[in-house]
N, C-alpha and C positions, 0 to 999 in steps of 0.2 A: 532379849530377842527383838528383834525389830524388823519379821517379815511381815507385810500389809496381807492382811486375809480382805479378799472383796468375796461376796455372796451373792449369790443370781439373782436380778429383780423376779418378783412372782411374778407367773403370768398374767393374775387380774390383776395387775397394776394395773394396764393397760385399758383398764374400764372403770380408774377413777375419774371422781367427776371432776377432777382439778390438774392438770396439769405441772409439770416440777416447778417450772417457770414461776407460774401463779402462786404455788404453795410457796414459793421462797418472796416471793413481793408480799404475799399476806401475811408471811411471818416477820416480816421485816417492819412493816404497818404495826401487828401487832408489840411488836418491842419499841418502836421508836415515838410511838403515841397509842399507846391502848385503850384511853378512853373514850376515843373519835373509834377504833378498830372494833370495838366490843356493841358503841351504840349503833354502829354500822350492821354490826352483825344481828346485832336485836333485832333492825328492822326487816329483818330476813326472815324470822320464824311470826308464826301466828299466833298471836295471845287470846288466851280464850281467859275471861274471868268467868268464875265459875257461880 
């Protein structure tokens, strides 16, 4: 068989916080150099030592 089934986007798509566009640039960062991607992302979250 080889009919294409597409699936409705959900409606809170629409209220993530990243756009298709972005998500496809940060995944593409994340494959083509992920250890510049990963420490980029580090600096995003807050480290608490405990």
């Amino acid at each position: 068989m080889t009919d294409t089934v597409v699936y409705p986007i959900p409606d809170h798509f629409s209220e993530a916080h990243v756009t298709p566009e972005r998500y496809h640039t940060l995944y593409r960062q994340s494959l083509d150099d992920p250890d510049t991607f990963w420490s980029e992302q580090a600096q995003l979250l807050d480290w608490h030592s405990p």
